[in-house]
N, C-alpha and C positions, 0 to 999 in steps of 0.2 A: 878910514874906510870900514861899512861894515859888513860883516860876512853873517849872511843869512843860511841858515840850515838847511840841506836838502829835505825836499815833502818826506822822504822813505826815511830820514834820523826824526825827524817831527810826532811821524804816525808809530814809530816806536815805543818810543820817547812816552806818547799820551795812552798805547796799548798797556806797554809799562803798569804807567801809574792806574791804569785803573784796573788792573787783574789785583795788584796792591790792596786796591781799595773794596776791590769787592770780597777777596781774600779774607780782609781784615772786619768783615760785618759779619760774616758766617759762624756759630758758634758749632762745635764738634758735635753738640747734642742733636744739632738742625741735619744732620749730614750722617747720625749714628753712630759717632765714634764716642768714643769714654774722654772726660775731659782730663782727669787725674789732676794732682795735686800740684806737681810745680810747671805749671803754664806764665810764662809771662807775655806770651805773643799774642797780641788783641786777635780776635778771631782763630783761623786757623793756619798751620803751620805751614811751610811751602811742601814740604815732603807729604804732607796729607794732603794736600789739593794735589799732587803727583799721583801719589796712591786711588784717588777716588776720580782721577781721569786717566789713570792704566798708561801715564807719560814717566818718562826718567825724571828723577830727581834734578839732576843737573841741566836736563834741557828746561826743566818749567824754571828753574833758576835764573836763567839765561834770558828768557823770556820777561822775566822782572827784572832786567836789567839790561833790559831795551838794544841786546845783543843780533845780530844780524844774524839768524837765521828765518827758516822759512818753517812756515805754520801751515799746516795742510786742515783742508775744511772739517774731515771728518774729530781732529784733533779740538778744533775749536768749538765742536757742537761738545765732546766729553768736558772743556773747561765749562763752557755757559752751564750746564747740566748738573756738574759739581759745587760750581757754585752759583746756584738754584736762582739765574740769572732772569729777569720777565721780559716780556717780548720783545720791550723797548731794551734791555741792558743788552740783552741776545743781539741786536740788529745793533746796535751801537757796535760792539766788539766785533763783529762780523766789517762792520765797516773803518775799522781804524786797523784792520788784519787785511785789509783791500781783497776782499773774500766773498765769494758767494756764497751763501748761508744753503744747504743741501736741505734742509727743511725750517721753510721762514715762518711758519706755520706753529712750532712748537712751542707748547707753553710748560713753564715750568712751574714747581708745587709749591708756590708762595701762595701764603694769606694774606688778604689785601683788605684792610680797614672795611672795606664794603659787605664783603663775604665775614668778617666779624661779627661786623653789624646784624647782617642776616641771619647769621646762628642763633643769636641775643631775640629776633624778635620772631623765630619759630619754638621761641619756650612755649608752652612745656612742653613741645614734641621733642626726645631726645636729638639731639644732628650733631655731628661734627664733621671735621673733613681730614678724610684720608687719604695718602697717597696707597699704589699698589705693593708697597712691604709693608702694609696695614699700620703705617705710620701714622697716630694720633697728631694731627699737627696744629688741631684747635679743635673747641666742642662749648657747648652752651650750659650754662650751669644743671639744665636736666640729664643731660648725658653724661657730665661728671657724676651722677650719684647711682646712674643705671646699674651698672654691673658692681662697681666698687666703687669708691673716694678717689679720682683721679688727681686731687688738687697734692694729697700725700706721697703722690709719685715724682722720681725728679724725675727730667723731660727723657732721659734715655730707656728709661720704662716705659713709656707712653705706646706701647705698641700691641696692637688687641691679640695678634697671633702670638707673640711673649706671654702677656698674660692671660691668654686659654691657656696654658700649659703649664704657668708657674705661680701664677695669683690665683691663694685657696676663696678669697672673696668672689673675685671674678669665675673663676669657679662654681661656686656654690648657685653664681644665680642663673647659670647657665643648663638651664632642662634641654638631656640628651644630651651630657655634654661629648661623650665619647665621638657622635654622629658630630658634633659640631667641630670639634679638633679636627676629624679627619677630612670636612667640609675646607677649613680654612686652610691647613695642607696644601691640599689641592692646589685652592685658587690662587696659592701662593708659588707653586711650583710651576702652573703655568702662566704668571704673571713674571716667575723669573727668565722665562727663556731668552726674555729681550737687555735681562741686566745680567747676563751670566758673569762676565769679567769686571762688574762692579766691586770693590773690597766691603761698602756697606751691606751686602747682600748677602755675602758668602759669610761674613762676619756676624750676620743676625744667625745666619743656620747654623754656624759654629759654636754660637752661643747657645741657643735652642736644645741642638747635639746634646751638649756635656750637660746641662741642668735638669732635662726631663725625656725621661726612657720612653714614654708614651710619645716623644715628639719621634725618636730615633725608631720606633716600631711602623708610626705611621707616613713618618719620611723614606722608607726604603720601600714600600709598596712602590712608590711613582706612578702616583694616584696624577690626577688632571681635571680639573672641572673650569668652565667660564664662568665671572663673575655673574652675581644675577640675585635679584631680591627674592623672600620667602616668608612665610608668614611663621612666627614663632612666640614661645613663650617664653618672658623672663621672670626671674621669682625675685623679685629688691627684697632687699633686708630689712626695707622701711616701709614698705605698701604693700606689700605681698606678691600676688600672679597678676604677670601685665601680658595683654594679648596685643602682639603688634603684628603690624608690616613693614619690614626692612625695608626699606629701598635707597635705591643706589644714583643718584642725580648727578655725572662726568662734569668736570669741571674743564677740558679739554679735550683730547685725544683720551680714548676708554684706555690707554694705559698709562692715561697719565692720575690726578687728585680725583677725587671724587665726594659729593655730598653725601654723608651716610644718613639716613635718618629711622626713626623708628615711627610709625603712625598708629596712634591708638587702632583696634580694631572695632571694639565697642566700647558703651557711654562707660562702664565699669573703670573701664582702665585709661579710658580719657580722664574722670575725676580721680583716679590713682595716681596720673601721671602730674594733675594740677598739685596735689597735695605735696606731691615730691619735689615739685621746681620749689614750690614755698619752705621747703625746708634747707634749701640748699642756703648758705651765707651771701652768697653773693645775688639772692632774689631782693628786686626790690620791693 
C-alpha cells in the first residue's frame, strides 16, 4: 500500500528546498556584506539571510527544514527582498507558503541580461544601475572610467555614496564635491526611512561613520532631499571637464533600482565622452 504525503508536508517540503536554492545563488557582495576568508557555504549563510530579513536564526532554520510552522506574509515579503527574489520567484514563494503576497507588484533589484544589454548599447553615455543605497550593481564600460576605474574595485566598494567620501579618484573628479556629499546624504537618509531595520543599511552607515569624519559631520545634520536629476560637472582624469545631465530613469517602484545616466550636454563633452568609452578595455 502506498502512502501519499499530505499537500501541507509537500508544499513544505518544495518551500524548503527552494529558500535553499535561492539562498545558495546569492553572493554576501550582492546583499552588502564582507565575504571574508573561510566561507565554505555556496552563497550565503542561513544566519545572514536571518539577519537581512530581521527573522530568528533558528526559525529561518526551521523553515529550511520544512518544519511545521507558520509564515506570516509580511515575513515572506523580508525573505523574497533578502534574497533579491524577481517577480516570478516572489510569486512562486508566496504561493508554495499558500500566502497572499501584501504587494504582488514588487520588484526587486536584479539585473537582467536585457538591462545589461542596454547599458552596453547607451555607450558612450555613462549609465548604470543603482539601487536606493547607491548600490553600483552594473554600469557600461563609460561609467566605469567616469569618476574612477570601477573594474579595480571588489564588488563590496561598488557604492557611489562610499566612494564620495573615501575614493581620493572619485573625489577629485567630483566639482563642488562638499555640496555633492552632503546632496547624496540626504538622498540617502531619506531613501532609508523605508529600510530602517535592514542590517545592510545600518552597516553601510557604520561603515561610512568610522572611515570618513566628513561623512559623520554631514550625517548628524539629518539633512533630507528627494531623489531627482541635476545638471553637473565632472572633471575625468582622461578627458578633462564633462558637462552633463544626470538623470534618473526607475526601474520599478521610485524606491526601488534605478537607471542612472549621465547625458552629454554639449557637442564638447559628447566627443569627450566618445574618446573615453574608446579608451576603456572592454570597448570594442
Amino acid at each position: 500500500m502506498t502512502t501519499v504525503a499530505p499537500e501541507s508536508d509537500v508544499r513544505r517540503h518544495e518551500l524548503a528546498d527552494f529558500l535553499r536554492s535561492r539562498r545558495e545563488r546569492i553572493t554576501p557582495e550582492q546583499v552588502g556584506l564582507v565575504r571574508g576568508r573561510r566561507r565554505r557555504t555556496p552563497g550565503l549563510r542561513r544566519e545572514e539571510v536571518a539577519q537581512l530579513s530581521a527573522v530568528g536564526v533558528t526559525w529561518y532554520t526551521w523553515l529550511e527544514q520544512a518544519r511545521e510552522i507558520q509564515v506570516s506574509p509580511q515575513v515572506l515579503d523580508a525573505l523574497a527582498r533578502a534574497l533579491l527574489m524577481d517577480a516570478g520567484e516572489r510569486a512562486h514563494l508566496f504561493a508554495l507558503a499558500g500566502s497572499l503576497d501584501p504587494a504582488p507588484h514588487t520588484l526587486c533589484p536584479t539585473v537582467t541580461p536585457a538591462v545589461r544589454a542596454m547599458l552596453d548599447q547607451l555607450d558612450p553615455i555613462p549609465a548604470s544601475v543603482q539601487n536606493s543605497r547607491y548600490d553600483i550593481l552594473a554600469y557600461n564600460a563609460t561609467f566605469g572610467r567616469l569618476l574612477n576605474d570601477l573594474d579595480r574595485l571588489p564588488p563590496e566598494d561598488r557604492n557611489a555614496l562610499w566612494l564620495a567620501f573615501t575614493d581620493a579618484d572619485w573625489q577629485a573628479a567630483v566639482v563642488d564635491l562638499p555640496e555633492a556629499q552632503r546632496t547624496m546624504a540626504a538622498k540617502f537618509r531619506a531613501s532609508m526611512a523605508e529600510h530602517l531595520a535592514e542590517p545592510a543599511w545600518k552597516a553601510l552607515v557604520a561603515r561610512l561613520e568610522s572611515a570618513s569624519p566628513e561623512f559623520r559631520e554631514v550625517w548628524a545634520r539629518h539633512e533630507v532631499i528627494g531623489q531627482g536629476g541635476k545638471t553637473k560637472y565632472i572633471r575625468n582624469a582622461h578627458v578633462g571637464l564633462l558637462y552633463l545631465e544626470h538623470v534618473n530613469l526607475w526601474l520599478g517602484p521610485a524606491a526601488g533600482p534605478r537607471l542612472v545616466t549621465y547625458v552629454p550636454v554639449d557637442e564638447e563633452t559628447r566627443s569627450r565622452l566618445v574618446r573615453l568609452h574608446a579608451l576603456s578595455p572592454t570597448a570594442v
